[in-house]
C-alpha positions as CSV (number, residue, x, y, z in Angstrom):
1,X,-74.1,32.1,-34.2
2,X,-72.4,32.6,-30.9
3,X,-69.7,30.4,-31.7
4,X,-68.8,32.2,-35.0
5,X,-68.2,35.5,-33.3
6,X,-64.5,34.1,-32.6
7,X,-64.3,31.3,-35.5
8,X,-65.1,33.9,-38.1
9,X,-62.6,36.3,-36.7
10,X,-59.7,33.3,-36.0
11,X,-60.2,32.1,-39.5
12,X,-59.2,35.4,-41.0
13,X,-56.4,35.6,-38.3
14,X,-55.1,32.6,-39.3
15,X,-55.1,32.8,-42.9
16,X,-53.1,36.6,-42.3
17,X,-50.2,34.7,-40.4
18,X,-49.9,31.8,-42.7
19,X,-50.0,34.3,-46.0
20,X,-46.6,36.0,-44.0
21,X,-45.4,32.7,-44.2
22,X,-45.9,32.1,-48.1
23,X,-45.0,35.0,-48.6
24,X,-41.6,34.5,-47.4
25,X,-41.0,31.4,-48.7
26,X,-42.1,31.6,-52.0
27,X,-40.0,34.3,-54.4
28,X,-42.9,35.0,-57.0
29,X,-44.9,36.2,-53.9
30,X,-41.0,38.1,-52.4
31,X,-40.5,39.7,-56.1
32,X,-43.7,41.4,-56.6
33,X,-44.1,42.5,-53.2
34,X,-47.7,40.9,-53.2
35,X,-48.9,41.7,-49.6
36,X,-50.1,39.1,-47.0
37,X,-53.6,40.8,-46.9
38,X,-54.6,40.1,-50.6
39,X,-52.6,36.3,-50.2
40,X,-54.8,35.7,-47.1
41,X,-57.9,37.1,-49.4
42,X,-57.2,34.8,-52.2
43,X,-56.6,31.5,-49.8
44,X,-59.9,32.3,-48.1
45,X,-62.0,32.5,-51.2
46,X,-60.4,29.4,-52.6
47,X,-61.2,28.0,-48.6
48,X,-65.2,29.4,-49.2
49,X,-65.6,28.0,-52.9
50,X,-64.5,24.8,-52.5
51,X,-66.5,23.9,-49.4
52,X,-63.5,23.5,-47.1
53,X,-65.0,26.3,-44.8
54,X,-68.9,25.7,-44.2
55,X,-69.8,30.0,-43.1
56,X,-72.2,31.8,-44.7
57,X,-70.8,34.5,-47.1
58,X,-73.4,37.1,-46.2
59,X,-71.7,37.4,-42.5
60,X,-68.1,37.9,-44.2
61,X,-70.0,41.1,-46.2
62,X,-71.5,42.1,-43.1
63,X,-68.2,42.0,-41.6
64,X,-66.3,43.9,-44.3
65,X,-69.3,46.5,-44.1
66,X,-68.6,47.4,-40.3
67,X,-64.6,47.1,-40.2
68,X,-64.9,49.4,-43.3
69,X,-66.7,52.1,-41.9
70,X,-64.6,51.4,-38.6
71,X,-61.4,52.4,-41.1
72,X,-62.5,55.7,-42.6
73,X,-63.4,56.9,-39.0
74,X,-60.0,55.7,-38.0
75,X,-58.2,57.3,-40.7
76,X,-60.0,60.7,-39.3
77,X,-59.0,60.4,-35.4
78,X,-55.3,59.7,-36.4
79,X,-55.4,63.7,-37.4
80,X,-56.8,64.8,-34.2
81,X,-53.3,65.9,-32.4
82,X,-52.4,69.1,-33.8
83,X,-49.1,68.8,-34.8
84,X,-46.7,71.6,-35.9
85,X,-46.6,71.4,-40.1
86,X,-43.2,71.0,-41.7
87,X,-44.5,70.4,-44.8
88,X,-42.8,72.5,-47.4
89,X,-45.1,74.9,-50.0
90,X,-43.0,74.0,-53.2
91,X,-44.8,70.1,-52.7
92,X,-48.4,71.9,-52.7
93,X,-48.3,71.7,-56.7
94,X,-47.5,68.2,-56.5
95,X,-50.0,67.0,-54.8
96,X,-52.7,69.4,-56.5
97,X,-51.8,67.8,-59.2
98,X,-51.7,63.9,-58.1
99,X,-55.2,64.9,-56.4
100,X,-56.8,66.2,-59.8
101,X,-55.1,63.2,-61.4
102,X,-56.2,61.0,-59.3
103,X,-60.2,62.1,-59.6
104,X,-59.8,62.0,-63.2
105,X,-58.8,58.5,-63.5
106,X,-61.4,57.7,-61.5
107,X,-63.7,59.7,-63.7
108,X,-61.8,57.8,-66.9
109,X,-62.2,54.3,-65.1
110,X,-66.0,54.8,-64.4
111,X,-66.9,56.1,-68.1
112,X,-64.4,53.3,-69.9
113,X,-65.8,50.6,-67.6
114,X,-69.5,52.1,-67.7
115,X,-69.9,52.1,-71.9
116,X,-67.5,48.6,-72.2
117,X,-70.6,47.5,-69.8
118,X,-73.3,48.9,-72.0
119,X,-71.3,47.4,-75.5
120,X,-71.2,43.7,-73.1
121,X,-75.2,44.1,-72.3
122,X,-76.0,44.9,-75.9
123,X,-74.3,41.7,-76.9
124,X,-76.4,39.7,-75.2
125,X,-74.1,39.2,-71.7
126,X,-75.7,39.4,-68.3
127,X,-74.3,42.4,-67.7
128,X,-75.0,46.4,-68.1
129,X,-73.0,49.9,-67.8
130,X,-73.0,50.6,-63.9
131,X,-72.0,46.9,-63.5
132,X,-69.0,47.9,-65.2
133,X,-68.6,51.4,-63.8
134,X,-68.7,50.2,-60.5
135,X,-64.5,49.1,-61.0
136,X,-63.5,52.6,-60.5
137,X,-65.0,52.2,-56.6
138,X,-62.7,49.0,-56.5
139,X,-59.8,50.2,-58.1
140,X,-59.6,54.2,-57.2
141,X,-61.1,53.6,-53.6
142,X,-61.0,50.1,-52.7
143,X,-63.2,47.3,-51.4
144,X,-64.6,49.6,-48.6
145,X,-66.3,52.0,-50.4
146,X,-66.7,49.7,-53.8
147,X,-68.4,47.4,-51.1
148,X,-70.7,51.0,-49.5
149,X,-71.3,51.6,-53.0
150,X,-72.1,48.3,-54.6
151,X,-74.8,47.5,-51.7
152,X,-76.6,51.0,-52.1
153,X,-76.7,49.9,-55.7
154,X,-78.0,46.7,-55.1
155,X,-81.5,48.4,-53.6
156,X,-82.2,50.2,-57.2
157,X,-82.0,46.7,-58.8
158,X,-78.3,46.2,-59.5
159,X,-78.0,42.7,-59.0
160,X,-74.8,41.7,-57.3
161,X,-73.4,44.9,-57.6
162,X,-71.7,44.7,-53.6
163,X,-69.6,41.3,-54.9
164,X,-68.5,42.6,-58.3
165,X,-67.2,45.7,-56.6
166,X,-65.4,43.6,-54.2
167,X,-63.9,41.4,-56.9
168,X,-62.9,44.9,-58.8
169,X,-61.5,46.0,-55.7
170,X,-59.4,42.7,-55.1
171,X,-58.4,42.7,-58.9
172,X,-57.3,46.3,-58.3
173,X,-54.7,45.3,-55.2
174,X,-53.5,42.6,-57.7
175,X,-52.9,44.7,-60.2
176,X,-51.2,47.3,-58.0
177,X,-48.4,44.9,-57.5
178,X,-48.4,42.1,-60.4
179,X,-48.2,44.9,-62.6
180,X,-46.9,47.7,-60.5
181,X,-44.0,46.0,-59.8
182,X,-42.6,45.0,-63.5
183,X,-43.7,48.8,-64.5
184,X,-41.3,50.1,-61.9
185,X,-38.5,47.9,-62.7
186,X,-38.8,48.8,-66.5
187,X,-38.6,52.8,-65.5
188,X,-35.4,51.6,-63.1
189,X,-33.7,50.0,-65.8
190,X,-34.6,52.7,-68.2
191,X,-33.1,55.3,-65.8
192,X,-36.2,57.3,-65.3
193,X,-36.1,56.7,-61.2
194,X,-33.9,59.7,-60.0
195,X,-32.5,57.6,-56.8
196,X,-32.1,54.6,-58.9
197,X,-30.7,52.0,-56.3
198,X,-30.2,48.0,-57.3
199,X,-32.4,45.5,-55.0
200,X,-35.3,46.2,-53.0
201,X,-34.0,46.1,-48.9
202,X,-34.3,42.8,-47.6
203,X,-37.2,43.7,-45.6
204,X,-39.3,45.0,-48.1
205,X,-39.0,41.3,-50.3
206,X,-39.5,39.3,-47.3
207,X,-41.9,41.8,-45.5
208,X,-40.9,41.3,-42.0
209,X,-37.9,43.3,-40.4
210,X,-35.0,41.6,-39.2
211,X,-32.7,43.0,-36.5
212,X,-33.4,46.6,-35.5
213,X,-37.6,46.5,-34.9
214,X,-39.6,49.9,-35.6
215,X,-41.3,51.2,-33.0
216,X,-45.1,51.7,-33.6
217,X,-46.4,55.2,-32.2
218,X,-45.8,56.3,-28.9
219,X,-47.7,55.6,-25.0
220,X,-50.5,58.0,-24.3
221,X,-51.7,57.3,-21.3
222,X,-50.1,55.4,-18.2
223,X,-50.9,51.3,-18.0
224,X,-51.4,51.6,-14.5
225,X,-54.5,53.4,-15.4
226,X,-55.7,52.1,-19.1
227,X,-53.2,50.9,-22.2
228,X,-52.8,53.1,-25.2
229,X,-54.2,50.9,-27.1
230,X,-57.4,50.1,-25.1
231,X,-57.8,54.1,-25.3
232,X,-57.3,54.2,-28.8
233,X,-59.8,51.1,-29.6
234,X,-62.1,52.7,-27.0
235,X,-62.6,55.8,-28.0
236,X,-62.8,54.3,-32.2
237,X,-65.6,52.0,-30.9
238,X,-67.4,54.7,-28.9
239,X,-67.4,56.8,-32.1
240,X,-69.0,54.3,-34.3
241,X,-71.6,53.3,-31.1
242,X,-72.7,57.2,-31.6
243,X,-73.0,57.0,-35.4
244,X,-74.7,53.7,-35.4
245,X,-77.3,55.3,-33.0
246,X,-77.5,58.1,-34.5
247,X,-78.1,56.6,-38.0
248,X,-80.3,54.0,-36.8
249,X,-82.6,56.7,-35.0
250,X,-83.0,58.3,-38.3
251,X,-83.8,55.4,-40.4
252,X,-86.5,54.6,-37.5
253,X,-88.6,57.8,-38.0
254,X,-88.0,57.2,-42.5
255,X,-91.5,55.8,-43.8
256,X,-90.1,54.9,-47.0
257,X,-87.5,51.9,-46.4
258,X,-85.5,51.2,-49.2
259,X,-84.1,55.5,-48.9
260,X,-83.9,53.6,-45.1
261,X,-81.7,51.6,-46.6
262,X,-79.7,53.5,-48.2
263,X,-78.7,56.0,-45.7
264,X,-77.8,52.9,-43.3
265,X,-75.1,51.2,-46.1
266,X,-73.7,54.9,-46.9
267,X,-73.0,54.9,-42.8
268,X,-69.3,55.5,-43.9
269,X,-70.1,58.9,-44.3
270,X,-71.7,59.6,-41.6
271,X,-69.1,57.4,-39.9
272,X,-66.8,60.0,-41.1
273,X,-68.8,63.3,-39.8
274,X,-69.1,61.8,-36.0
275,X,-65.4,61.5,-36.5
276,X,-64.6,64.9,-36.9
277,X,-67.4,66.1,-34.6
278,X,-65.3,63.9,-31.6
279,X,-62.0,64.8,-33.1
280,X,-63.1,69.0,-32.7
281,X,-64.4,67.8,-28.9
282,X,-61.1,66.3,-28.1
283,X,-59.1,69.3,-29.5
284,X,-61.4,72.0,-27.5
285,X,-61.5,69.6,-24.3
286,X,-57.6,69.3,-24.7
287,X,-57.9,65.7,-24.9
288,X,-56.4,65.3,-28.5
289,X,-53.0,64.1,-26.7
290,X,-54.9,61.1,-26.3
291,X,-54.3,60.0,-29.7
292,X,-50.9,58.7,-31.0
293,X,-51.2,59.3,-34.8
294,X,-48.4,56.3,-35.7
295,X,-50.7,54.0,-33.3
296,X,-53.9,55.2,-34.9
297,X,-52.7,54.6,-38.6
298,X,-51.6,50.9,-37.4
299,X,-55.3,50.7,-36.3
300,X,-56.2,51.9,-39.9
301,X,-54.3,49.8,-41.5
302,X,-55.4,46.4,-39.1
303,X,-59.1,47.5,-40.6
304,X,-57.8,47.6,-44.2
305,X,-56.1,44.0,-44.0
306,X,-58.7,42.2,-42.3
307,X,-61.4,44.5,-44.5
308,X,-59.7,42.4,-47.7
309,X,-59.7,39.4,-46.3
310,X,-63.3,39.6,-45.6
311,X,-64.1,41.4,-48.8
312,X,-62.8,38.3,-50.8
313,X,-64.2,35.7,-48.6
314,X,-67.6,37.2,-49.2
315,X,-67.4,36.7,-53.0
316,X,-68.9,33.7,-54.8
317,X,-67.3,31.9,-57.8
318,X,-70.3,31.4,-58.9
319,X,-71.3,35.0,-59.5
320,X,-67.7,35.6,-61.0
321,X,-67.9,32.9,-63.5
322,X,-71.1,34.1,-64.3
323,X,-70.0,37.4,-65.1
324,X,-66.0,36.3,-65.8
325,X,-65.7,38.4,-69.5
326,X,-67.1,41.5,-68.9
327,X,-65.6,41.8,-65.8
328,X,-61.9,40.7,-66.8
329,X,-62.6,42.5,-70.2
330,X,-63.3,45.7,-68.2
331,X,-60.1,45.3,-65.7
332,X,-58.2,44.6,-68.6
333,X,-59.0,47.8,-70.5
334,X,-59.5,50.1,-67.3
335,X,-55.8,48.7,-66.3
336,X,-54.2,50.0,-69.7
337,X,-56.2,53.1,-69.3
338,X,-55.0,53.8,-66.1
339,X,-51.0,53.2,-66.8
340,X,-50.9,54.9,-70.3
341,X,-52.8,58.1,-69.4
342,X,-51.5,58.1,-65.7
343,X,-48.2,57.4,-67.5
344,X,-48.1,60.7,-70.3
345,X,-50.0,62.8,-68.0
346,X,-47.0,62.2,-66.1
347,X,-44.0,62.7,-68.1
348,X,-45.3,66.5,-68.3
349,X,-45.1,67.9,-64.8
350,X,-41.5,67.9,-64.5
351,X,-38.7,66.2,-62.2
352,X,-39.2,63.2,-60.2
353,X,-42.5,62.0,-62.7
354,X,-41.2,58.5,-62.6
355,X,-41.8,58.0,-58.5
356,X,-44.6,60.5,-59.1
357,X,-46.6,58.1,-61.7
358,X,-46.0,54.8,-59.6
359,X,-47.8,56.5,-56.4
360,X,-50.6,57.6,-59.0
361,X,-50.7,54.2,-60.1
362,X,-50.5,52.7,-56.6
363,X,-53.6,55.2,-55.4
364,X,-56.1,54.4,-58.9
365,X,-55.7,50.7,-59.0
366,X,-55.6,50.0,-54.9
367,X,-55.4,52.3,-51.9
368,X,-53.2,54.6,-50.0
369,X,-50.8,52.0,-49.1
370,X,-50.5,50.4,-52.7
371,X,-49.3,53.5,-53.8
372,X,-46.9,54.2,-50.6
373,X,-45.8,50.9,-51.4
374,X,-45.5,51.6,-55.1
375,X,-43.3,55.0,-54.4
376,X,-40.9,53.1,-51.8
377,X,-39.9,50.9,-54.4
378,X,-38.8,53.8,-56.6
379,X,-37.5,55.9,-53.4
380,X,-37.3,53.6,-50.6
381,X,-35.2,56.5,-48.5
382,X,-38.5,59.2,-49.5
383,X,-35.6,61.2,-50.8
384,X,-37.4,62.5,-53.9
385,X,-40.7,65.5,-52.7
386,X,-43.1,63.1,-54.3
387,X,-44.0,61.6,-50.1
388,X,-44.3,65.3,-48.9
389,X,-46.7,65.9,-52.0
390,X,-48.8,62.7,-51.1
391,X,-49.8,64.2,-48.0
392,X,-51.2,67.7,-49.9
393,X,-52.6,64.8,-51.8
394,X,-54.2,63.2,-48.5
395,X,-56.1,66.6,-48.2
396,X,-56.7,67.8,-51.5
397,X,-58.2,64.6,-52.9
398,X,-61.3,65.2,-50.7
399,X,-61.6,68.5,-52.6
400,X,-61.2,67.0,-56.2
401,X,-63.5,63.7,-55.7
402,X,-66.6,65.6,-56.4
403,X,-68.0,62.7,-58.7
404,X,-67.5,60.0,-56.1
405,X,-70.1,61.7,-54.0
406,X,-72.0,61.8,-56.8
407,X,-71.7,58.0,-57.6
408,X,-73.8,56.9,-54.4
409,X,-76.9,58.0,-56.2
410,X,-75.7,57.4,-59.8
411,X,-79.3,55.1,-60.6
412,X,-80.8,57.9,-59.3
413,X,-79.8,60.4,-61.9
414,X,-79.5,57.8,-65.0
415,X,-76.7,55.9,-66.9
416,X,-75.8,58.3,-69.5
417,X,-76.0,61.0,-67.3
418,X,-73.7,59.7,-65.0
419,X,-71.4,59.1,-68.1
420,X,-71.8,62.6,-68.9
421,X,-70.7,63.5,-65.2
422,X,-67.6,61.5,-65.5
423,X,-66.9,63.0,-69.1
424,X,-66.9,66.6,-67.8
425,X,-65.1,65.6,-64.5
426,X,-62.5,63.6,-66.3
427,X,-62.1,66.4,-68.6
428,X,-61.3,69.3,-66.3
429,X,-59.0,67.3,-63.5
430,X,-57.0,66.1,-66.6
431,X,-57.1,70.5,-67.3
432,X,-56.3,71.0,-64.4
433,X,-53.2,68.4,-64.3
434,X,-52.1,70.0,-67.3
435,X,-51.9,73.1,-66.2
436,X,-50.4,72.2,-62.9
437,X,-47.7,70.2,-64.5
438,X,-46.6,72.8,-66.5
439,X,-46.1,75.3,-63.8
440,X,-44.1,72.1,-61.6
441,X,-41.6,72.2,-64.7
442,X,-41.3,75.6,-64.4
């Protein structure tokens, strides 16, 4: 076991440097802007399926569990510096509205993919409604949480339900760019994208920058004394040592071990809390100028590349092939669901709906930086309001996401009442949209 604390660790590393490679080199990979993270994930489940790499799969889960509660805690502290807003009011409506839209697609993706599961059980398939509900954690939120989710779900008898939410979630990043990419280039050529240029910068197709390098954040403390980036990794490790003790401490004195259980795989959460607990220390203490926010987010975003690669090396072919038509029946329909709505929802809240839909599209079917990714390919400059609105959208979607809260405890309450809940959510964010729309078009 000692020995796998680095191979584990230089596998992944590996298979991230040779996907930048590939990726490079091969124009399929170039044109649809797949990124090296999900290229590294699919070599390394090919690598763990075929016997080439002898590990067992429950320490890549295990993994993936840790760096993704590492992530969400990261994506907290990079907020901690107070910085003087320049955000403009007039983008407030915008992102109200991608944050309602994006709860209710969740909402649509859950109920669509929850009753497509019930219609597969009925029919005889290995296979039942939260099974397929589970794709909007994979596609709306991505293999962190659909990984949180899945494993509390596993402990009320939901068999497998951790590696079917990682396969939704990697499905999800594919279909971010395979058919994110064709989607934008259709609304180009239609003349829908306001800032319509012709190719993609030369950076972006090959994903490495040549020339002029950008810098990464900025040095916060002296290296004569301790790197920036030690103090940054320090202080993110020290925060998750406090949550782990403190959740751990709480499960200890818990008679009844599966809720045990539970509260230790929704540690995310709590991840999250200690976060802001030590991010309101360091701004009282004045320490907060500790923390570079570029720096931090390339932390963030070195836990959500590895977190993928992990995610898909933790998933057996075995258990996909056992469950390989409901689940690619489900992506299939949640997919169309998600572009067409997304699409006319859209088209009704005035200028700039084009870049608009392809960061709605990027956030539903991936993460964050599927749908950044999404909107530079529309507005590689950020010219349009639509990046200013994504960060309203950044706080407002923690206001909107009600139901995902909810959908930690979803056995709890029952199948079709968790329908219900999505039906009612889904009903008044896509209300809400409306109405926000409308006042965007003035």
């Amino acid at each position: 076991m000692g020995d796998l604390v680095f191979i584990v660790p230089g596998i992944m590393a590996v298979l991230l440097l040779f996907s930048i490679f590939v990726r490079k080199q091969i124009g399929f990979l170039r044109n649809t802007l797949m990124p090296a993270s999900i290229i590294a994930g699919v070599l390394g489940f090919i690598l763990m399926n075929t016997g080439f790499i002898h590990i067992d799969r429950k320490i890549f889960e295990d993994l993936a569990f840790h760096i993704m509660n590492l992530s969400f805690m990261s994506i907290t502290l990079a907020s901690t510096r107070k910085e003087e807003g320049n955000q403009s009011k007039k983008a407030f409506r915008g992102g109200l509205w991608l944050a309602l839209m994006w709860s209710g697609l969740y909402s649509l993706q859950a109920l669509c993919g929850g009753l497509a599961g019930e219609l597969f059980g009925a029919a005889g398939f290995e296979f039942s409604g939260f099974l397929g509900s589970l794709n909007a954690s994979g596609f709306a939120q991505g293999p962190g949480q659909a990984l949180a989710i899945g494993r509390t779900w596993e402990s009320f008898q939901i068999i497998d339900a951790a590696q079917i939410g990682c396969f939704y979630a990697a499905v999800g990043y594919l279909c971010a760019t395979l058919v994110g990419v064709p989607v934008c280039n259709a609304l180009r050529k239609k003349g829908a994208i306001t800032n319509s240029g012709g190719e993609y910068e030369k950076e972006m197709k090959y994903g490495v920058y040549f020339g002029q390098n950008k810098h990464m954040g900025y040095q916060t403390t002296h290296r004569c004394n301790l790197d920036t980036l030690t103090t940054h990794i320090a202080i993110l490790m020290a925060t998750y040592l406090l949550t782990y003790l403190v959740v751990k401490a709480v499960c200890s004195v818990i008679p009844d071990k599966s809720a045990a259980d539970n509260l230790y795989n929704m540690m995310f959460i709590w991840g999250i809390f200690a976060a802001n607990i030590v991010r309101a220390f360091m701004r009282i203490t004045k320490c907060d100028v500790l923390i570079d926010r570029e720096l931090q987010t390339s932390i963030t975003n070195f836990m959500t590349d590895t977190l993928i690669v992990a995610c898909m090396m933790s998933i057996s072919v075995q258990m996909i092939l056992r469950y390989m038509i409901p689940i690619l029946a489900v992506c299939i329909i949640i997919v169309a669901a998600t572009a067409v709505i997304g699409y006319l929802l859209a088209r009704r809240s005035g200028a700039y709906y084009a870049e608009r839909f392809m960061a709605l599209f990027g956030f539903a079917t991936g993460t964050a930086v599927t749908g950044m990714l999404l909107l530079r390919m529309a507005d590689s400059e950020y010219r349009t309001p639509v990046a200013e609105e994504i960060v309203w959208w950044n706080i407002l979607q923690m206001l909107t996401a009600v139901v995902m809260g909810i959908a930690v405890t979803a056995p709890a309450v029952g199948f079709w009442t968790w329908m219900g809940i999505n039906a009612v959510m889904m009903l008044l964010c896509f209300g809400g949209a409306e109405i926000c729309g409308r006042k965007m078009k003035g």
